[in-house]
C-alpha positions as CSV (number, residue, x, y, z in Angstrom):
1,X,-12.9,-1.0,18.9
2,X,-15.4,1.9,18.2
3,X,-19.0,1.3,17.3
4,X,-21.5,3.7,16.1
5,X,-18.8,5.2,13.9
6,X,-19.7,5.9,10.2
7,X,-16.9,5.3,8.1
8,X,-16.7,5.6,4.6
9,X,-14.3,3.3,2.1
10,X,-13.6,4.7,-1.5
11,X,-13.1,1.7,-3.7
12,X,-14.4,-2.2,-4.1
13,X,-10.8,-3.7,-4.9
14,X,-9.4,-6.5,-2.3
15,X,-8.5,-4.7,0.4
16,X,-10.9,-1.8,-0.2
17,X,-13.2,-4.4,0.8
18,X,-11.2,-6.3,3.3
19,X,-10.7,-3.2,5.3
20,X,-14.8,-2.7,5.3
21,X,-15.6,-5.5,6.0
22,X,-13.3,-5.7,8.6
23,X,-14.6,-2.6,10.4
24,X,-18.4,-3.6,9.9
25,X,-17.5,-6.8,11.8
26,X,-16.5,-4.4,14.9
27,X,-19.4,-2.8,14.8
28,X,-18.9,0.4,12.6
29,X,-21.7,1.6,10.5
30,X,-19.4,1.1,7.1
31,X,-20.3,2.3,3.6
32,X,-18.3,1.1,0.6
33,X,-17.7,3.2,-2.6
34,X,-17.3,0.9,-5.8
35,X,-17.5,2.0,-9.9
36,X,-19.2,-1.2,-10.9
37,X,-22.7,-1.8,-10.0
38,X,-22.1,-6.0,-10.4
39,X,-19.8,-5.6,-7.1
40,X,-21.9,-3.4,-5.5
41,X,-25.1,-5.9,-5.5
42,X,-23.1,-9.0,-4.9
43,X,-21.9,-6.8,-1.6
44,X,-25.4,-6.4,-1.0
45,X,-27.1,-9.2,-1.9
46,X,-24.8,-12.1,-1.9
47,X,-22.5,-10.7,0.3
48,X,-19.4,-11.4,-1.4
49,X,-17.3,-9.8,-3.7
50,X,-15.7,-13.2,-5.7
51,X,-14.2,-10.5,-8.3
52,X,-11.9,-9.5,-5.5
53,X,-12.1,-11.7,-2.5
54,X,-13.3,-15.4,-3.9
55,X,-14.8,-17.8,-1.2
56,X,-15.1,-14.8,1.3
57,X,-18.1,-14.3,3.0
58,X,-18.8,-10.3,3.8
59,X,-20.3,-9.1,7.3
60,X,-23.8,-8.1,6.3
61,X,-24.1,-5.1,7.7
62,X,-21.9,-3.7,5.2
63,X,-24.0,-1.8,2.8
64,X,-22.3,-0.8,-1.0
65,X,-23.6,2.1,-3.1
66,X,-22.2,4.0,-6.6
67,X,-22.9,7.0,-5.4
68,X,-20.2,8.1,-3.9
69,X,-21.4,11.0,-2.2
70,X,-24.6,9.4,-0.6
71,X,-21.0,7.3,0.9
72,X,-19.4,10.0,2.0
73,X,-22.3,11.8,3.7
74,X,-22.1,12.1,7.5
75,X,-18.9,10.0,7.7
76,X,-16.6,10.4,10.4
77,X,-13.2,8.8,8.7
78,X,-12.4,8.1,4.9
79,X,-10.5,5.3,4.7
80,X,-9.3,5.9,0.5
81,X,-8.0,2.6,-0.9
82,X,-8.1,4.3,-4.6
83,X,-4.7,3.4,-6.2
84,X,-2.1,5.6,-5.9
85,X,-1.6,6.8,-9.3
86,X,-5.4,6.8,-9.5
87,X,-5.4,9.1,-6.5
88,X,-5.3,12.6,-7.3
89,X,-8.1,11.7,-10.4
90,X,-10.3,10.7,-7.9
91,X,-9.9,13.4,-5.3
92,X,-11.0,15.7,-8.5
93,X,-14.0,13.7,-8.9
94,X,-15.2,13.2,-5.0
95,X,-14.0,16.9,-4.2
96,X,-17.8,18.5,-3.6
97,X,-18.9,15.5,-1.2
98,X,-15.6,14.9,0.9
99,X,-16.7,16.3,4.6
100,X,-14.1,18.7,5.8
101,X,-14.0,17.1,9.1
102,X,-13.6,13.9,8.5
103,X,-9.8,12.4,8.7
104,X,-9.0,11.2,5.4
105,X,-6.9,7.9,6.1
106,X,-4.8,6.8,2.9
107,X,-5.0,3.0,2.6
108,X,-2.6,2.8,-0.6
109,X,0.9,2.5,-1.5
110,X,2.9,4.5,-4.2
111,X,5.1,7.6,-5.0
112,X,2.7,9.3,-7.8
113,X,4.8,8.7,-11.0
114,X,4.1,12.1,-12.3
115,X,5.0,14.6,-9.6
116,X,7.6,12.5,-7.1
117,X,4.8,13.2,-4.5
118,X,4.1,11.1,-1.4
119,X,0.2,10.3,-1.3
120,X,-0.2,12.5,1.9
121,X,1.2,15.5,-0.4
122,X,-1.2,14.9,-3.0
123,X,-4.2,14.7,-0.9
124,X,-3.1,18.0,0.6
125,X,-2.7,19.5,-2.7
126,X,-5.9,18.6,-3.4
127,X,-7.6,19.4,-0.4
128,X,-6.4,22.0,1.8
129,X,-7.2,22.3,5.7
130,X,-8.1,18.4,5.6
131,X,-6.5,15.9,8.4
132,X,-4.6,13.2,6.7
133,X,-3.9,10.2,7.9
134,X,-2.3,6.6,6.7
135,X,-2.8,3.2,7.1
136,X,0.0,0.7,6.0
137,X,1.9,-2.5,7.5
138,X,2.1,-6.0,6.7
139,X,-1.3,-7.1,5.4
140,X,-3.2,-9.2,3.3
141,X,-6.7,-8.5,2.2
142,X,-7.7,-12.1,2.2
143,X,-6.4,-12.5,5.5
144,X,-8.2,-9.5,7.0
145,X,-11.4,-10.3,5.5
146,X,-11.2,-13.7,6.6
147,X,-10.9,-12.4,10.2
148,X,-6.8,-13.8,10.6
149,X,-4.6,-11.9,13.1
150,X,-3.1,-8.8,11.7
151,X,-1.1,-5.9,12.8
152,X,-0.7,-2.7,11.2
153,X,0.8,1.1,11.6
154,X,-2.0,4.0,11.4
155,X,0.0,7.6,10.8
156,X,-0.9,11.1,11.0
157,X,0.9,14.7,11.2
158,X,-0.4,14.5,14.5
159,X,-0.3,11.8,16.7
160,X,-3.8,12.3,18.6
161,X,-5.7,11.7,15.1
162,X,-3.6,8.9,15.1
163,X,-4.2,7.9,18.5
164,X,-8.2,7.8,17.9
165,X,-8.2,6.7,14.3
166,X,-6.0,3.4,15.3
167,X,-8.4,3.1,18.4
168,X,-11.5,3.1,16.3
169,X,-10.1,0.9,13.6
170,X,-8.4,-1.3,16.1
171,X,-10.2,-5.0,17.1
172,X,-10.1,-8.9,18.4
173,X,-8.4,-9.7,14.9
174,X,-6.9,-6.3,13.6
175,X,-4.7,-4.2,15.9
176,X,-3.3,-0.8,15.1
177,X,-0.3,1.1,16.1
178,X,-0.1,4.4,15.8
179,X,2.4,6.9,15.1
180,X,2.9,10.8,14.0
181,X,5.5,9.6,11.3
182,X,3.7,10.0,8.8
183,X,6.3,10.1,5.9
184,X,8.1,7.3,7.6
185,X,4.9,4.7,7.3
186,X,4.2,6.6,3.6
187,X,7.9,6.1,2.2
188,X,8.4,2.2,3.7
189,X,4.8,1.2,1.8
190,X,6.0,2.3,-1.4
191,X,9.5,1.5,-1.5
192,X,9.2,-2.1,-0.5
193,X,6.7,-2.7,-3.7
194,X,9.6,-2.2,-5.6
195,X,12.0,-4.7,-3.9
196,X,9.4,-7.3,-3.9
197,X,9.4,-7.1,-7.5
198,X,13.5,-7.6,-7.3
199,X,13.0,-10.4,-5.0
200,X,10.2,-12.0,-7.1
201,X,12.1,-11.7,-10.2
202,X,15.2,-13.3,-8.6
203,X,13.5,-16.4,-7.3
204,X,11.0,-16.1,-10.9
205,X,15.1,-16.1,-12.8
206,X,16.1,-19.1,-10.8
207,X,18.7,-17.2,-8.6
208,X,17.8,-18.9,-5.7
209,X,16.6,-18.5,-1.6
210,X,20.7,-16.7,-1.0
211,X,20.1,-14.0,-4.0
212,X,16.4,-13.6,-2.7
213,X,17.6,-13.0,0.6
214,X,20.7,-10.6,0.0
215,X,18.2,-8.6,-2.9
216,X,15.6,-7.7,0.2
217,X,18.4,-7.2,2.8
218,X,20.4,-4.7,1.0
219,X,17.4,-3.6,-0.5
220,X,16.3,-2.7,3.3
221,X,19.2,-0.6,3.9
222,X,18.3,1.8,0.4
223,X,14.9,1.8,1.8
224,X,16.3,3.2,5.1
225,X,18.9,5.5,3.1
226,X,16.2,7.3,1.0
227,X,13.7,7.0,4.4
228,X,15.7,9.1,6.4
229,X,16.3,11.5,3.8
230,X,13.2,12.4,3.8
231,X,12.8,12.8,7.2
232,X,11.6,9.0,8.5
233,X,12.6,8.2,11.6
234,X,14.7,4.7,12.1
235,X,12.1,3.0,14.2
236,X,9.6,3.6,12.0
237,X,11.6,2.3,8.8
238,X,12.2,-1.0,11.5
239,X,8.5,-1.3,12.0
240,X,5.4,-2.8,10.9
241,X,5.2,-0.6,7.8
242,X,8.9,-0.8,6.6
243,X,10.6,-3.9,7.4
244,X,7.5,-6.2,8.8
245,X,5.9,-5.3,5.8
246,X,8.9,-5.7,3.4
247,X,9.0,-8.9,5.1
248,X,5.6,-10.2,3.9
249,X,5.8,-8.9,0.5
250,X,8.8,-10.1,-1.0
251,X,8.1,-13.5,0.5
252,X,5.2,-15.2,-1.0
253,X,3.3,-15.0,-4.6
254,X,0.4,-14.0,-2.7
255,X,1.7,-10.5,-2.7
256,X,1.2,-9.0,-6.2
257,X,4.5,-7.4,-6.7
258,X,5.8,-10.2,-5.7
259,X,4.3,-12.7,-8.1
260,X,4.7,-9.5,-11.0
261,X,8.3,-10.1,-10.0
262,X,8.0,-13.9,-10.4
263,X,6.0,-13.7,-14.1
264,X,9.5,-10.9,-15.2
265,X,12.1,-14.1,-14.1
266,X,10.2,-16.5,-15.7
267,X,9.5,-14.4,-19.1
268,X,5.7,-14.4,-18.7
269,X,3.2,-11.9,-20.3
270,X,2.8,-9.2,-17.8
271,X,-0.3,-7.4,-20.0
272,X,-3.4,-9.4,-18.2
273,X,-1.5,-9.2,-14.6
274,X,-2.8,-7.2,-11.9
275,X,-2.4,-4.1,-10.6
276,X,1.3,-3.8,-9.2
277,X,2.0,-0.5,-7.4
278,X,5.9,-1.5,-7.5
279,X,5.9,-0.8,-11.5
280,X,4.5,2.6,-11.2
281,X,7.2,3.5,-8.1
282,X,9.9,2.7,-9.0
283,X,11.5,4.9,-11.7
284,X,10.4,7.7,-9.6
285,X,12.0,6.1,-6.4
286,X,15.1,5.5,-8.7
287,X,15.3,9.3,-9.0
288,X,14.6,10.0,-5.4
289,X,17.6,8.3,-4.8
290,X,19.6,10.1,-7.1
291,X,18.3,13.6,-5.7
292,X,19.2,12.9,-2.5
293,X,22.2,11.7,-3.4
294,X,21.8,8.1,-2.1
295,X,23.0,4.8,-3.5
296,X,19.9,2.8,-4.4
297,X,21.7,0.4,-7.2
298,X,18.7,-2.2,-6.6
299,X,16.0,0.1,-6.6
300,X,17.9,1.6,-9.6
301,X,18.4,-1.8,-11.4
302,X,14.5,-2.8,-11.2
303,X,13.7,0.5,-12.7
304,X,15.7,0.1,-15.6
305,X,14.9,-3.5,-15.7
306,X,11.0,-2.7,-15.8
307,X,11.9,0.2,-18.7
308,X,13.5,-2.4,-20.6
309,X,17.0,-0.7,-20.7
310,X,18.8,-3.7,-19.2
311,X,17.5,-7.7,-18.8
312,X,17.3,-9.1,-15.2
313,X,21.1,-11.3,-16.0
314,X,22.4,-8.1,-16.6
315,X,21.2,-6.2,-13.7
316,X,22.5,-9.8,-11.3
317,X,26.2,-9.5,-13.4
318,X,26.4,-5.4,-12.3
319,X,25.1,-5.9,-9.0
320,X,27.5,-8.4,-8.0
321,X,30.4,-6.5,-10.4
322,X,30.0,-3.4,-8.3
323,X,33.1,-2.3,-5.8
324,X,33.5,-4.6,-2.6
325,X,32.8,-2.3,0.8
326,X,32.3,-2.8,4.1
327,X,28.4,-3.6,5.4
328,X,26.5,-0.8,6.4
């Protein structure tokens, strides 16, 4: 734990403010970045953000503002928890006030939809020369701004940025790992989005606990298979941010892809449901798959499920239709 460190965090959502919270409670000198000025004086005033985080009380040293340059002045890291097909946007708009020295520390999950880029390569698109960084793991915003134990996996291209950043971040209630695999940590957040969706809409179908289990085990090993294809290493893709978090998410309705995945099996309206990062990722992980030449037939199915080409009984009958093989 690090105090005295200014740290800047672009976006009000859940675990935009989690995350500050979180790090104003260890003593950091935090600023948060939110659109809408309702959130910003609740932050302030009431402490609490009840759009995001109902119930939860907020440290009150954490100050919000609009501006998001008068919250990105003087800081020391960015943690950006702007969605990831939101990302690049964003960047455009922040550009001018983003301090060259600072670490910029990528708190979302995603492949962007319209290039097949991991987040770390749009950020250095967008902003040459910066350090990048990511955060990921198994991790609930109402949990960490409630203060409950959680562990996560900080990630840079080089492992002392990743080394201070997870020391700075790191407290009583919120320990960080840290690790130079970067694409590893990047490529195990945003693949298992899109099995949690499979497992949700299994259990959502009525398939039961055994289909829900064998959807996120052999979903596992295609989220290895594509991993190390792009270069992730295998302890990384067995760690807090591929198969503890993996675990978390396709396990409880609390996670969003999750419960999207529950509303598909039961034939709910999906318009008024939150933001689910899975949706977004996985026709573009689907052809990741298919570039690399890997077989991803449940990454592939949810896809095709989510783009309406085939119903969720018809993605079950071909999954379990496909060739017998040995387990791998």
């Amino acid at each position: 734990m690090t105090s005295g460190v200014n740290i800047a965090v672009l976006a009000g959502g859940a675990w935009g403010t989690a995350l500050a919270t979180m790090a104003a409670g260890n003593g950091m000198n935090v600023r948060l970045y939110a659109r809408d000025a309702a959130t910003v004086d609740a932050i302030n005033i009431d402490h609490r953000n009840d759009r995001y985080l109902p119930g939860i009380s907020l440290h009150p040293a954490l100050r919000a503002s609009t501006d998001a340059a008068s919250v990105l002045a003087n800081s020391d890291f960015i943690l950006c928890v702007v969605p990831a097909q939101a990302l690049s946007a964003a960047i455009g708009e922040f550009k001018g006030s983003i301090p060259s020295g600072a670490p910029f520390v990528i708190c979302a999950k995603g492949i962007e939809r319209t290039s097949g880029l991991l987040l770390s390569e749009v950020v250095a698109r967008a902003l040459p020369g910066q350090t990048i960084a990511a955060l990921s793991g198994p991790s609930f915003a109402s949990d960490v701004a409630k203060g409950l134990p959680t562990a996560v996996t900080v990630a840079g291209a080089d492992q002392t940025i990743a080394d201070r950043i997870a020391s700075t971040l790191s407290g009583p209630t919120f320990r960080c790992y840290s690790t130079d695999d970067l694409i590893g940590v990047e490529i195990g957040g945003a693949l298992k989005n899109v099995l949690a969706i499979a497992a949700g809409a299994a259990v959502g179908r009525g398939y039961g606990a055994s289909a829900q289990a064998a959807l996120v085990t052999r979903g596992f090993v295609e989220l290895r298979r594509i991993g190390q294809a792009l270069g992730a290493r295998p302890e990384t893709i067995m760690g807090l941010s591929g198969l503890g978090d993996l675990m978390l998410t396709c396990s409880t309705p609390q996670s969003r892809n999750y419960s999207y995945g529950l509303a598909l099996g039961r034939g709910e309206d999906l318009s008024a449901r939150p933001l689910a990062e899975g949706v977004a990722t996985a026709a573009i992980a689907a052809e990741l798959a298919v570039k690399h030449g890997i077989e991803a037939p449940i990454i592939a199915a949810v896809a095709r499920i989510l783009d309406r080409h085939i119903t969720i009984d018809e993605a079950m009958e071909a999954l379990l239709s496909r060739p017998l093989k040995t387990e791998d």
